[in-house]
C-alpha beads as a LAMMPS data file, in Angstrom:
LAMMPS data file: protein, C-alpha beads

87 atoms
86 bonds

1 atom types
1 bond types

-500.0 500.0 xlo xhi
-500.0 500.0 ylo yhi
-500.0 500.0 zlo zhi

Masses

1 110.0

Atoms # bond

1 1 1 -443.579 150.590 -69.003
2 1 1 -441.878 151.206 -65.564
3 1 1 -443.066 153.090 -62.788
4 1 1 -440.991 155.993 -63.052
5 1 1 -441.855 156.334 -66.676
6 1 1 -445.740 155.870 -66.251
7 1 1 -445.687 158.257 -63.146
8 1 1 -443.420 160.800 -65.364
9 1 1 -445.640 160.550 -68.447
10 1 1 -448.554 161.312 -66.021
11 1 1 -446.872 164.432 -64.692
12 1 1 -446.229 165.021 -68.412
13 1 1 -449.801 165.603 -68.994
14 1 1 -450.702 167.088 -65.876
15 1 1 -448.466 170.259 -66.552
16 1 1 -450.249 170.909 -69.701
17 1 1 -452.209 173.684 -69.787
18 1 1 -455.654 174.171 -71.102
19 1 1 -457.138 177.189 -72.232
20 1 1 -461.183 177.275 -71.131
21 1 1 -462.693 179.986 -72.379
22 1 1 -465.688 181.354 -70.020
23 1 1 -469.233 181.483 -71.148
24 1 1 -471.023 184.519 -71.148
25 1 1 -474.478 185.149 -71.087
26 1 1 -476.772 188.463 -71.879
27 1 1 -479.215 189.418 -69.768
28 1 1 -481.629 192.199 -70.341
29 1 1 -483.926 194.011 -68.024
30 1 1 -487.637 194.370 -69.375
31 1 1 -488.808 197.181 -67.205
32 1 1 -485.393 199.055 -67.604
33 1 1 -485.397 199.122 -71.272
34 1 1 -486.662 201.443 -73.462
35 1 1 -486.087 199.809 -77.064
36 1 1 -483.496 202.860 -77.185
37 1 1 -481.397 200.177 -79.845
38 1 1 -478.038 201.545 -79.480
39 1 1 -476.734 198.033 -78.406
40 1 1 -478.508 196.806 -81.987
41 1 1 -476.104 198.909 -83.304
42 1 1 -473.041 198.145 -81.783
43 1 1 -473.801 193.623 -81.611
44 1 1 -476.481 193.288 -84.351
45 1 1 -475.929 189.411 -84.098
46 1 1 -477.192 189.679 -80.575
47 1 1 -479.392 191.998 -80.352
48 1 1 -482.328 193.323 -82.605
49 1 1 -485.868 194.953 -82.483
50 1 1 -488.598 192.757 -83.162
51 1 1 -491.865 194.037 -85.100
52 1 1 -493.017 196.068 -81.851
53 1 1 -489.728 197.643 -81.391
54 1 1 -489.095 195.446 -78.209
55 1 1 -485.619 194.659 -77.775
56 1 1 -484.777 190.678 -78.278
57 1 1 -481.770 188.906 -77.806
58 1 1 -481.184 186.530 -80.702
59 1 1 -478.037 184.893 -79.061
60 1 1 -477.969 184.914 -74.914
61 1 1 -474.695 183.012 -75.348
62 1 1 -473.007 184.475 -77.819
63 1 1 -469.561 183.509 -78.922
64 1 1 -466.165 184.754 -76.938
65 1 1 -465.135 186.667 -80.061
66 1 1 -468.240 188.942 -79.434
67 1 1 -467.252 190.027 -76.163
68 1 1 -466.133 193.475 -76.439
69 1 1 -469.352 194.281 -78.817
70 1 1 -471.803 192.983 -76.113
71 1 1 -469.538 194.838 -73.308
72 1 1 -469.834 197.875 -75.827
73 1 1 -473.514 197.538 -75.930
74 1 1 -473.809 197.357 -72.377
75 1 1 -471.764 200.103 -71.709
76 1 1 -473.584 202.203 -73.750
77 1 1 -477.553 201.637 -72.729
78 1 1 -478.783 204.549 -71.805
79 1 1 -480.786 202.692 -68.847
80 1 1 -477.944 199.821 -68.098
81 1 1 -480.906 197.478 -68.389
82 1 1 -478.351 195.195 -70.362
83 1 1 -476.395 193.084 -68.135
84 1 1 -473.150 190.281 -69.442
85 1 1 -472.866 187.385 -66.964
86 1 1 -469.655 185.245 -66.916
87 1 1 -470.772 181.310 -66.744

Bonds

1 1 1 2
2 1 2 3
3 1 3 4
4 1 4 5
5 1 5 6
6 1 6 7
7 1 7 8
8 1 8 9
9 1 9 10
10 1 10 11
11 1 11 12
12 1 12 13
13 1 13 14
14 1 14 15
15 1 15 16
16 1 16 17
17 1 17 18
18 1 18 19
19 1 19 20
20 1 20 21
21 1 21 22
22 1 22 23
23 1 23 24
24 1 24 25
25 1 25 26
26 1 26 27
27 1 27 28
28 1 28 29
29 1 29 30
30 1 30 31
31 1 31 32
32 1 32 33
33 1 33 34
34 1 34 35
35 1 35 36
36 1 36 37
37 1 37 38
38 1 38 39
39 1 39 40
40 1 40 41
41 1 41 42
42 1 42 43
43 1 43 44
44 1 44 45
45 1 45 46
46 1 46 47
47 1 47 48
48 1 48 49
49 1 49 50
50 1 50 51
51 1 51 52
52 1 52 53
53 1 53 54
54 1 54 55
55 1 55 56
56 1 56 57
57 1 57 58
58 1 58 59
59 1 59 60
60 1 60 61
61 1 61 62
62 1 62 63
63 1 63 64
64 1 64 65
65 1 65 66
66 1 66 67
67 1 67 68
68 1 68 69
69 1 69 70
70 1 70 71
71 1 71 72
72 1 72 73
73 1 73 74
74 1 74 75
75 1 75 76
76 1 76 77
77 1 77 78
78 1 78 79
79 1 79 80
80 1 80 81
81 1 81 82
82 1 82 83
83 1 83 84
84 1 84 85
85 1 85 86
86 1 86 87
């Protein structure tokens, strides 16, 4: 393979792009929430009451597709102790 063709196959590849989807993660506040469970309703698979009605997170990284659930949630806690990180 010649120069020209190595250094154009390399450019080749270099103009590709890749998509990279960016991690979120949940974050609640403990002293800001009050167990008020309207995020359980709107991302059950990420959030739920436990046995003492304490909020838990079952998934802090939960998958892209979930995004506007767990930005729903968020939006509506009463006490914005719920907080989605990008990373």
């Amino acid at each position: 393979m010649s120069l020209v063709a190595a250094t154009a196959k390399g450019v080749g590849l270099m103009s590709r792009v890749v998509s990279m989807e960016v991690a979120m993660r949940v974050v609640i506040d403990p002293v800001l929430c009050e167990s008020n469970a309207l995020c359980v309703g709107l991302a059950p698979s990420v959030f739920e009451l436990d046995e003492d009605d304490t909020l838990a997170v079952l998934d802090e990284r939960p998958e892209e597709d979930l995004r506007a659930d767990v930005q729903a949630a968020a939006a509506a806690c009463p006490k914005r102790a719920i907080t989605v990180v990008d990373g």
